[in-house]
MARROZA-181593 format. One record per residue (C-alpha): x, y, z; residue in one letter; residue number from 1. Coordinates in steps of 0.1 Angstrom, whole numbers, plus 5000, padded with zeros to 4 digits. Layout:
BEGIN
((X; Y; Z); a; NUM) ...
***
This chain:
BEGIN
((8332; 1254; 8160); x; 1) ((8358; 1274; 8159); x; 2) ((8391; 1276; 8151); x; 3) ((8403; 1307; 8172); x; 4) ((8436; 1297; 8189); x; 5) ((8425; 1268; 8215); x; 6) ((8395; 1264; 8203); x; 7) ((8398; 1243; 8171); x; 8) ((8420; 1216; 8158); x; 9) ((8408; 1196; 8126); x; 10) ((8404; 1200; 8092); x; 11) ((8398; 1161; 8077); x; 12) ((8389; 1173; 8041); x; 13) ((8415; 1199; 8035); x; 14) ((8440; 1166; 8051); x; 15) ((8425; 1144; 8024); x; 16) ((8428; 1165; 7995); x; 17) ((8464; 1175; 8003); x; 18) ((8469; 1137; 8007); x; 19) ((8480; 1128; 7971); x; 20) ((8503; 1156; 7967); x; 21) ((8520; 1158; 7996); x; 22) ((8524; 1119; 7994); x; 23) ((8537; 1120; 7957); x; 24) ((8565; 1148; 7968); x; 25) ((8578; 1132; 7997); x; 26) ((8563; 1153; 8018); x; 27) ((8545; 1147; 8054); x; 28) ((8518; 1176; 8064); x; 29) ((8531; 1199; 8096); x; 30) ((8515; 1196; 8130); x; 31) ((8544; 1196; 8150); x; 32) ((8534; 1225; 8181); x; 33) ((8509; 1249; 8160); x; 34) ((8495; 1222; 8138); x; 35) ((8472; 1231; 8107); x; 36) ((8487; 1269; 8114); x; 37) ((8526; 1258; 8110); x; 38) ((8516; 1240; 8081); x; 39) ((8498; 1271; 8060); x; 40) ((8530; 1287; 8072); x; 41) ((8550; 1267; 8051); x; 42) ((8526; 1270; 8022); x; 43) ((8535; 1307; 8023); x; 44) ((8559; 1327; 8040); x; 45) ((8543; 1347; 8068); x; 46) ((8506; 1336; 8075); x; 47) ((8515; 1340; 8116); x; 48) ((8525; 1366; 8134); x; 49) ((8555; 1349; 8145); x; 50) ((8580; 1317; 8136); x; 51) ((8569; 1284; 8147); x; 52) ((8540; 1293; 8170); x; 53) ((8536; 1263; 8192); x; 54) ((8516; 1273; 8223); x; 55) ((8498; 1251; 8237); x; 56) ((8464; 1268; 8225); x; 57) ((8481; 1265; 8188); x; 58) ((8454; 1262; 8162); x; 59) ((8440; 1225; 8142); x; 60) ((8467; 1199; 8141); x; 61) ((8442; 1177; 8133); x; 62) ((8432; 1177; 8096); x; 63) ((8469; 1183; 8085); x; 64) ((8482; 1154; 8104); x; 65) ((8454; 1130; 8081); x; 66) ((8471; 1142; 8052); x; 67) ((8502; 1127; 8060); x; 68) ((8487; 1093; 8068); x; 69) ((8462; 1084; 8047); x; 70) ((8461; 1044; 8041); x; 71) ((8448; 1032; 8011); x; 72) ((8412; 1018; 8016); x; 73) ((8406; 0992; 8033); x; 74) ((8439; 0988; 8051); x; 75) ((8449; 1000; 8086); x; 76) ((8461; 1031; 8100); x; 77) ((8494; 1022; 8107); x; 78) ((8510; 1021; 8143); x; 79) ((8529; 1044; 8162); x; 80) ((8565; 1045; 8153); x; 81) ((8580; 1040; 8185); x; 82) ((8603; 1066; 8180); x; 83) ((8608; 1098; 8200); x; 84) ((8588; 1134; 8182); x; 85) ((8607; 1158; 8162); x; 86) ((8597; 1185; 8185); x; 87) ((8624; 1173; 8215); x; 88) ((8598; 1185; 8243); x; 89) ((8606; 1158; 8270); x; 90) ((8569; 1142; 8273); x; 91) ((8573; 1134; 8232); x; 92) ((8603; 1111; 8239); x; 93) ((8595; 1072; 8234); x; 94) ((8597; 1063; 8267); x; 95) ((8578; 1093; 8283); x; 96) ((8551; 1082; 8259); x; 97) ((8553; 1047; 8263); x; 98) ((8552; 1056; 8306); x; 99) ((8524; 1079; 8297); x; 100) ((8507; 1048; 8283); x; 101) ((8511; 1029; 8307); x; 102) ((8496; 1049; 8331); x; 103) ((8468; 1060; 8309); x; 104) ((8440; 1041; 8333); x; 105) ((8445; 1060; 8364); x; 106) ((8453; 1093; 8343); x; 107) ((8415; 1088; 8329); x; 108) ((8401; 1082; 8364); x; 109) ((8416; 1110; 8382); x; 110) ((8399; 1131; 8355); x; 111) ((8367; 1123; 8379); x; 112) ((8367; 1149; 8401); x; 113) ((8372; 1175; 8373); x; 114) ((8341; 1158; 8350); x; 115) ((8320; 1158; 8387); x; 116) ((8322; 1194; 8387); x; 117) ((8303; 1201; 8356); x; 118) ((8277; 1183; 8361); x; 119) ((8288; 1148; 8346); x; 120) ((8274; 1118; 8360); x; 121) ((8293; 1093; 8379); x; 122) ((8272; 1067; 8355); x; 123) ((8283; 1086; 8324); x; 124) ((8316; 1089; 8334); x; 125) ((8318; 1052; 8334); x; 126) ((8294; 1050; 8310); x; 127) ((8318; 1071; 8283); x; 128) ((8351; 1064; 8293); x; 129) ((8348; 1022; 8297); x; 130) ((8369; 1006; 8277); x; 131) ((8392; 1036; 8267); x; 132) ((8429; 1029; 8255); x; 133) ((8457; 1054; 8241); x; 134) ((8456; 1056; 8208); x; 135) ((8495; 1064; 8203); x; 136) ((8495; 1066; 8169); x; 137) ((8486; 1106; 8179); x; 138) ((8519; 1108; 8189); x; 139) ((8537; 1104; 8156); x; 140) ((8508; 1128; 8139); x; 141) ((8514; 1158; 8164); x; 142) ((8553; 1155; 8159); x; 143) ((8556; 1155; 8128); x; 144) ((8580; 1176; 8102); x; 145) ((8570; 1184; 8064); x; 146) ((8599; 1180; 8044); x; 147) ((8583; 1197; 8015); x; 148) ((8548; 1215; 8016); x; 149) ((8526; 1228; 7984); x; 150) ((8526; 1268; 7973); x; 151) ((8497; 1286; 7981); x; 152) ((8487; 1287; 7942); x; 153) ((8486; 1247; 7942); x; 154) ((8466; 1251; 7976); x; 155) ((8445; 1276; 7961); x; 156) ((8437; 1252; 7928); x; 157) ((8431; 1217; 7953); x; 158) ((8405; 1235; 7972); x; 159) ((8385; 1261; 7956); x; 160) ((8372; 1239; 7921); x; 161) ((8342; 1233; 7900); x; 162) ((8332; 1200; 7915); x; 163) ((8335; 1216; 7948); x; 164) ((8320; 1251; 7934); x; 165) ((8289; 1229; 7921); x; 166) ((8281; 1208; 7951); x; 167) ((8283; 1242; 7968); x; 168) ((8255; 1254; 7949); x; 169) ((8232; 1225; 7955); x; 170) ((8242; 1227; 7990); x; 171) ((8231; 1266; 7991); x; 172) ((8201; 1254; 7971); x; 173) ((8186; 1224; 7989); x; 174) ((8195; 1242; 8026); x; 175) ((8181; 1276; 8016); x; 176) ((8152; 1278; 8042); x; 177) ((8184; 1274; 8070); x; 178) ((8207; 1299; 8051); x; 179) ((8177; 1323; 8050); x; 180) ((8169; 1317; 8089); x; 181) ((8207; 1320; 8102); x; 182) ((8215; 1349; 8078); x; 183) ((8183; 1372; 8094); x; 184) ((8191; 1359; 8131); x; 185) ((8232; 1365; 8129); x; 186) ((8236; 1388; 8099); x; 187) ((8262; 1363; 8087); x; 188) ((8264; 1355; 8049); x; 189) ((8258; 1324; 8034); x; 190) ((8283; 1318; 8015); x; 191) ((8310; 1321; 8041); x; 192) ((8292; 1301; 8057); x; 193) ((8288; 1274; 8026); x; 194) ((8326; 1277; 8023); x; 195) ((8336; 1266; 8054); x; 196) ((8316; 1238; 8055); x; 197) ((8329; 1228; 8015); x; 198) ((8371; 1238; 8028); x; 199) ((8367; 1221; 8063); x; 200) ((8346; 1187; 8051); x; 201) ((8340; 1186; 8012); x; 202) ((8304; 1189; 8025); x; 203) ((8304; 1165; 8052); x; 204) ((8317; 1141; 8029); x; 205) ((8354; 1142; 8049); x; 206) ((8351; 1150; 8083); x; 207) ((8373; 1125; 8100); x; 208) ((8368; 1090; 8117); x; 209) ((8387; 1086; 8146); x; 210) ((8370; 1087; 8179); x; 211) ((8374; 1117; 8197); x; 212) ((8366; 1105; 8232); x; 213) ((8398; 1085; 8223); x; 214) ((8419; 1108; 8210); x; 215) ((8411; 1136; 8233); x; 216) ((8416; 1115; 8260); x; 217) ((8449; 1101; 8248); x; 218) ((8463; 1139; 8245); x; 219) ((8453; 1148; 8276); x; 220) ((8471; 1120; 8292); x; 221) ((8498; 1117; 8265); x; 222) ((8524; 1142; 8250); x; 223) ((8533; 1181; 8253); x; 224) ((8495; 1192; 8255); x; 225) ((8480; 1177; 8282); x; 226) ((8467; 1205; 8301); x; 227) ((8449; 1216; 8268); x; 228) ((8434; 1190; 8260); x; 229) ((8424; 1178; 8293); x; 230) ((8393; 1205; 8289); x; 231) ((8385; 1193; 8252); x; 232) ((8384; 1158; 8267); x; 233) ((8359; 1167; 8295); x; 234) ((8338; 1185; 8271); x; 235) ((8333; 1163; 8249); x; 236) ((8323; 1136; 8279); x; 237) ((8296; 1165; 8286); x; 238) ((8282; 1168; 8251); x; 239) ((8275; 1129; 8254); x; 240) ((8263; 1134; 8291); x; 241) ((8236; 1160; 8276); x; 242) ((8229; 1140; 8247); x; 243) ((8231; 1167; 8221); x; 244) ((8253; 1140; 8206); x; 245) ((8256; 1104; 8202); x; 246) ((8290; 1085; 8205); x; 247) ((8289; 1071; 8169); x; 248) ((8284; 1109; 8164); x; 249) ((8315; 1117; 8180); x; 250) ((8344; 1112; 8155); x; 251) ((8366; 1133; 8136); x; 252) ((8404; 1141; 8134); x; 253) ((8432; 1130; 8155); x; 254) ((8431; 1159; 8178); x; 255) ((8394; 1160; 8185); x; 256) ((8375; 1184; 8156); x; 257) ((8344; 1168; 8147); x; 258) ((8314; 1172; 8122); x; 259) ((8311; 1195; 8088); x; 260) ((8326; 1225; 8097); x; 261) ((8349; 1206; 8126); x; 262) ((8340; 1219; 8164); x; 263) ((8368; 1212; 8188); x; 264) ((8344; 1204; 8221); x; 265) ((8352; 1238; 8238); x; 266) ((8342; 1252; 8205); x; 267) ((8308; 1232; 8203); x; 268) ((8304; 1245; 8241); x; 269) ((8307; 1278; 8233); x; 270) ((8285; 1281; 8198); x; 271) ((8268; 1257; 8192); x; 272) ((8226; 1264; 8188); x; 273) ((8197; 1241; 8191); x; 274) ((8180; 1260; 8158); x; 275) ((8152; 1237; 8152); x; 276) ((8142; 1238; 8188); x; 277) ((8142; 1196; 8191); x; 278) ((8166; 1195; 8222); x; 279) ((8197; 1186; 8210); x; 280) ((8224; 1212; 8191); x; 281) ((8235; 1181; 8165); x; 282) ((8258; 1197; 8143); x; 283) ((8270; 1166; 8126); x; 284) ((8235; 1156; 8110); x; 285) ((8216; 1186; 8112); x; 286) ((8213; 1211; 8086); x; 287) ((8195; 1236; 8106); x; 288) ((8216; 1236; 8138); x; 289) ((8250; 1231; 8119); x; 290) ((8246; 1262; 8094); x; 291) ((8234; 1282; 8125); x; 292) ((8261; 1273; 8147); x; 293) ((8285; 1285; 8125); x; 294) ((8269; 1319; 8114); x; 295) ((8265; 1321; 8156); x; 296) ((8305; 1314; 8159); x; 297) ((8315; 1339; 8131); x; 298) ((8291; 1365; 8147); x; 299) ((8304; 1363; 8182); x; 300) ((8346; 1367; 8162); x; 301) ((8332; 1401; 8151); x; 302) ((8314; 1394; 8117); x; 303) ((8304; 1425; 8102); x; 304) ((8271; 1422; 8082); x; 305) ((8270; 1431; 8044); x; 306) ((8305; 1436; 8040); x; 307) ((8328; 1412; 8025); x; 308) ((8367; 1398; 8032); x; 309) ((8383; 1424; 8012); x; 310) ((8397; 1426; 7977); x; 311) ((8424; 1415; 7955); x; 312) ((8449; 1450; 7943); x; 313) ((8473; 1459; 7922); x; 314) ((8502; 1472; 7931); x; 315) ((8526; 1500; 7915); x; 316) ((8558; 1491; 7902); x; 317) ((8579; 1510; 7929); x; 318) ((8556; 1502; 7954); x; 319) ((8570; 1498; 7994); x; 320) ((8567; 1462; 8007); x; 321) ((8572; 1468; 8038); x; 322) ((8538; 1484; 8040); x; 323) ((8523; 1448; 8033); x; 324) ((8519; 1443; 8073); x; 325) ((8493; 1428; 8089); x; 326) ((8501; 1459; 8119); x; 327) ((8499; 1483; 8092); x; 328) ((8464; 1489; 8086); x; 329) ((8453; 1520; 8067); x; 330) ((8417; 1535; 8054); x; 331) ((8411; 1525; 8016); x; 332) ((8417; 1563; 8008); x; 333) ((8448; 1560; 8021); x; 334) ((8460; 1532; 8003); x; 335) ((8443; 1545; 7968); x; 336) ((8466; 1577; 7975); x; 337) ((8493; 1549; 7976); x; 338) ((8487; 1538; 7937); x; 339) ((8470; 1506; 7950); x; 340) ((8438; 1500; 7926); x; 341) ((8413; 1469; 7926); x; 342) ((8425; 1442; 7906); x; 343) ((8390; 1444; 7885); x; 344) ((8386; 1483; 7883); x; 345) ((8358; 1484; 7905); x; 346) ((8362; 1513; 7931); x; 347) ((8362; 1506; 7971); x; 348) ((8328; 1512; 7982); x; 349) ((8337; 1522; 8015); x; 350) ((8367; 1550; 8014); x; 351) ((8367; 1551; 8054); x; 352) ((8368; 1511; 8060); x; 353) ((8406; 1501; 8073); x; 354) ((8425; 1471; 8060); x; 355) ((8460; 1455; 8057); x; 356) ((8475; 1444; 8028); x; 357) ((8488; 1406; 8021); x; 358) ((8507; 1400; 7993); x; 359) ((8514; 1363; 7998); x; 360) ((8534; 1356; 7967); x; 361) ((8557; 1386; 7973); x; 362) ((8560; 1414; 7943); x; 363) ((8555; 1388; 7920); x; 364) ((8521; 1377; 7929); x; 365) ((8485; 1394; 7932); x; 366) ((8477; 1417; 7965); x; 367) ((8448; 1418; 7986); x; 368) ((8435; 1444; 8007); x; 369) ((8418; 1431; 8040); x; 370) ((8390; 1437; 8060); x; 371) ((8374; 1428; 8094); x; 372) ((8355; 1402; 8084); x; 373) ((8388; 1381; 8069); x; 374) ((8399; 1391; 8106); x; 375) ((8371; 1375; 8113); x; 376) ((8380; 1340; 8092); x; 377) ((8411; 1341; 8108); x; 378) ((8396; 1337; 8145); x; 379) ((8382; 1308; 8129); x; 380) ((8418; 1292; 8117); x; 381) ((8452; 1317; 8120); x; 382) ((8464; 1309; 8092); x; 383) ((8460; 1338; 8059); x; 384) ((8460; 1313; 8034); x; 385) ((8432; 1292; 8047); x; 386) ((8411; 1325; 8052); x; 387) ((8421; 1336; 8018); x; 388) ((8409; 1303; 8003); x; 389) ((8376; 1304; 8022); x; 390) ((8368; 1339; 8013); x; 391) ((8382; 1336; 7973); x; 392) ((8352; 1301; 7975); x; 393) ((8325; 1325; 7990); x; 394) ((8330; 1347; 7963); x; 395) ((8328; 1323; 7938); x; 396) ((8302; 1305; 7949); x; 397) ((8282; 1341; 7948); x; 398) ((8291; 1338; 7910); x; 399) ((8320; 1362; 7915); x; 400) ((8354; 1353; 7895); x; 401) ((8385; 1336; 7898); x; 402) ((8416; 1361; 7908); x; 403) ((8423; 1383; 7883); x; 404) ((8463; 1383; 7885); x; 405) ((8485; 1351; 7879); x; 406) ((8502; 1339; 7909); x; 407) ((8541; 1333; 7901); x; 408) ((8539; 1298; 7890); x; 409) ((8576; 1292; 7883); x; 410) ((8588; 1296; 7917); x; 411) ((8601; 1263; 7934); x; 412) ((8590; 1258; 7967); x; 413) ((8619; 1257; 7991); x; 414) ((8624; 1222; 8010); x; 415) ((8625; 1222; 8049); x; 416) ((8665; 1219; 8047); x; 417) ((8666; 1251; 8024); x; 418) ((8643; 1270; 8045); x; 419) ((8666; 1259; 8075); x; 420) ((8696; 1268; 8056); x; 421) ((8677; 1304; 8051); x; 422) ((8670; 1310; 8086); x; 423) ((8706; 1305; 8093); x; 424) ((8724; 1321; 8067); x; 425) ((8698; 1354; 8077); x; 426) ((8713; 1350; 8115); x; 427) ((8749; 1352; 8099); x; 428) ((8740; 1385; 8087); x; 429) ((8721; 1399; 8117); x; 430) ((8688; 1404; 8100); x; 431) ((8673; 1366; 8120); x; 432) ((8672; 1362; 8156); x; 433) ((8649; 1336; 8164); x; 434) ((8663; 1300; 8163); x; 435) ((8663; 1285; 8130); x; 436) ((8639; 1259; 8127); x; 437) ((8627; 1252; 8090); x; 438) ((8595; 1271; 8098); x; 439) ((8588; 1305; 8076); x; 440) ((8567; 1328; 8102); x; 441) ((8564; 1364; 8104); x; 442) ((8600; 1367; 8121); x; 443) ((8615; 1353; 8093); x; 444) ((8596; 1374; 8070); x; 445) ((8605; 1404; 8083); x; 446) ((8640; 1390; 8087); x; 447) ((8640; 1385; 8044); x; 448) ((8626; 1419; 8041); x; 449) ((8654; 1440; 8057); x; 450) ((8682; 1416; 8032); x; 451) ((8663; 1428; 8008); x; 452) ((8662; 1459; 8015); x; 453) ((8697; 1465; 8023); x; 454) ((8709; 1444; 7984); x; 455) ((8680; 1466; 7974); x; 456) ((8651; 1449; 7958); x; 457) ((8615; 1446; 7964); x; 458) ((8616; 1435; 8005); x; 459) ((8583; 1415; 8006); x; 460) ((8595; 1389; 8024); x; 461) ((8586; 1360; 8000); x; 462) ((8613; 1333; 8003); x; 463) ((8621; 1322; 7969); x; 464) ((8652; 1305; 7955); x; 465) ((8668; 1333; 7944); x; 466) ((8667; 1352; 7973); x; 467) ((8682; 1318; 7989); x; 468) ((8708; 1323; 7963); x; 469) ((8715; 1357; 7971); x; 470) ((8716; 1350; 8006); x; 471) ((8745; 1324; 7999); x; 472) ((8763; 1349; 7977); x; 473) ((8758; 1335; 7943); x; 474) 
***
């Protein structure tokens, strides 16, 4: 259940709130090459180390891809398109896929061997993968380009509400003898672990129905990923072969994350715990085993017990930008001798502890100083603004408050041809070398910081309009 890079892929409830508004605009959520990752990119500039990160371990397509697609109830997901992916790789192109396809049979079955070696049944092998077809409606949902996305303010306000605040409470409430047990074994808190489970499912209420047999098998036999998700098919045929799951069990996004607080099957492998002691680790229906597979998941990233994300800062007026770096970490001394103050006057009870400093919204926007365990949500998805939501709900689900600094609510969010048109007018002038491709990563941010820099202005990297407009000499 994890969402370090090749480990987890899904986020259904995130995908269904998003729905409406990224419907309404025109827009279609990002999962082309790093999925859920590319598509918190967009929301803000930045939230990766680098542009476009598309390796084939890139984090959660999944639950960004449902966004785009949500039918209306009661009618069917619609069919593939038939038409080649945006990405251009050469196994996206209609007829690769449709030869992929055609072949998908004999891909399955040569996937024997492999599922023989870990101990899977020739019986269950049958057993499982009977039946099977491609499901190439994948295809369109991993290849897909936003044209617009939401700011990480609007983000912010979808996920971290008072409906969702107050079936967080009754959550912590009726689960509190599992909270208490997960919290002594793995010294992991409660509400992180509350707030993942509200962020990645609306508490189990959104977790995803397609079946992930299916759709890990048609990725691992279809498309630009194979080799990846040729392991997350084979083990999720071993979580059925050891029964810790049944198949009705067994469904969640398009690229295989299943259950409250959406495993990938690797993930499940790896930390999933049988808390109860029954036999099985169920982490779709049980309470116990669910909450404790998590705190286990977040322990074994580095979770540091007692301490929290970090906190939201002010900055000074004349404050340097470039410092806001995730490679730039210094001790809270350090950056108190900087001018930086906590946004609700409280002083940094640790002087010693090191964090970096995200300002997400640029100079406009609130700061926030961060720690090893926000290091720690990030294992979990790569992506700073879906840590930053999950560690702003944990605090307010402790009864802490809302952000004390508004976020610049004016700004327009650029579309992808403007962020395009961006990327290329910062090449023109030397500061971009990566190839322009509508996606606002760290080489892009650091890119916007040395224009503004050199027209001298505050370089934090946010892309705005008017740096757009400065960039085309207006």
């Amino acid at each position: 259940m994890t969402a370090l890079i090749g480990n987890r892929l899904g986020t259904a409830a995130i995908a269904t709130a998003l729905a409406a508004l990224l419907l309404s605009s025109g827009a279609r959520a990002q999962s082309s090459g790093g999925g859920l990752a590319n598509f918190f990119d967009n929301i803000f500039t930045g939230s990766l180390s680098k542009d476009n990160q598309a390796s084939p371990s890139g984090p959660r397509p999944g639950a960004s891809t449902q966004a785009q697609t949500a039918p209306a109830a009661g009618s069917a997901p619609p069919p593939w398109s038939g038409e080649d992916g945006a990405s251009g790789h050469p196994l996206m192109t209609a007829s690769a896929i449709r030869e992929a396809a055609a072949n998908f049979d004999n891909c399955v079955a040569s996937m024997w061997p492999d599922a023989a070696r870990r101990n899977i049944s020739q019986q269950s092998f049958q057993h499982f993968t009977a039946g099977l077809e491609p499901d190439l409606r994948i295809m369109d949902l991993m290849d897909s380009q936003p044209e617009f996305t939401k700011s990480i303010w609007d983000y912010l306000d979808i996920l971290v509400n008072d409906n969702r605040l107050a079936k967080g409470r009754e959550i912590l409430a009726k689960y509190k003898p599992q909270f208490d047990a997960a919290e002594k074994a793995y010294g992991v808190d409660r509400y992180a672990i509350a707030s993942i489970w509200g962020i990645e499912s609306n508490y189990s209420t959104q977790m995803g129905d397609r079946n992930v047999l299916q759709s890990t098998a048609t990725l691992a036999c279809i498309g630009r990923r194979q080799k990846y998700f040729r392991d997350e098919f084979l083990s999720a045929l071993e979580i059925l072969h050891h029964g810790d799951l049944r198949p009705e069990q067994l469904r969640g996004s398009w690229a295989g994350a299943f259950g409250p607080t959406q495993f990938m099957p690797t993930a499940f492998k790896r930390y999933a715990v049988d808390a109860d002691g029954d036999g099985r680790r169920d982490v779709v229906d049980n309470a116990a085993d669910l909450i404790a597979s998590t705190a286990n998941n977040l322990k074994k990233d580095g979770w540091q017990p007692g301490q929290t994300w970090g906190f939201e800062v002010v900055m000074p007026k004349d404050f340097n930008y470039m410092l806001a770096d995730r490679g730039k970490a210094m001790t809270m001394a350090q950056w108190e001798h900087l001018g930086l103050k906590r946004a609700d006057n409280q002083p940094f009870p640790r002087p010693t502890d090191k964090a970096y400093l995200l300002a997400p919204a640029g100079a406009e926007g609130p700061g926030f100083l961060m720690l090893q365990n926000f290091r720690v949500i990030m294992k979990y998805n790569p992506a700073e603004a879906y840590a930053l939501a999950i560690g702003h709900f944990a605090d307010r689900l402790r009864g802490g408050a809302p952000f004390v600094q508004p976020w610049p609510r004016q700004e327009r969010v650029l579309s992808r041809a403007e962020r395009l048109e961006l990327q290329q007018l910062l090449a023109q002038r030397g500061f971009y070398r990566g190839t322009p491709d509508g996606q606002l990563g760290g080489e892009t941010r650091e890119a916007l910081r040395g224009f503004q820099a050199s027209i001298g202005v505050a370089a934090d990297g946010f892309a705005s309009s008017d740096v757009l407009e400065r960039l085309r000499g207006r």
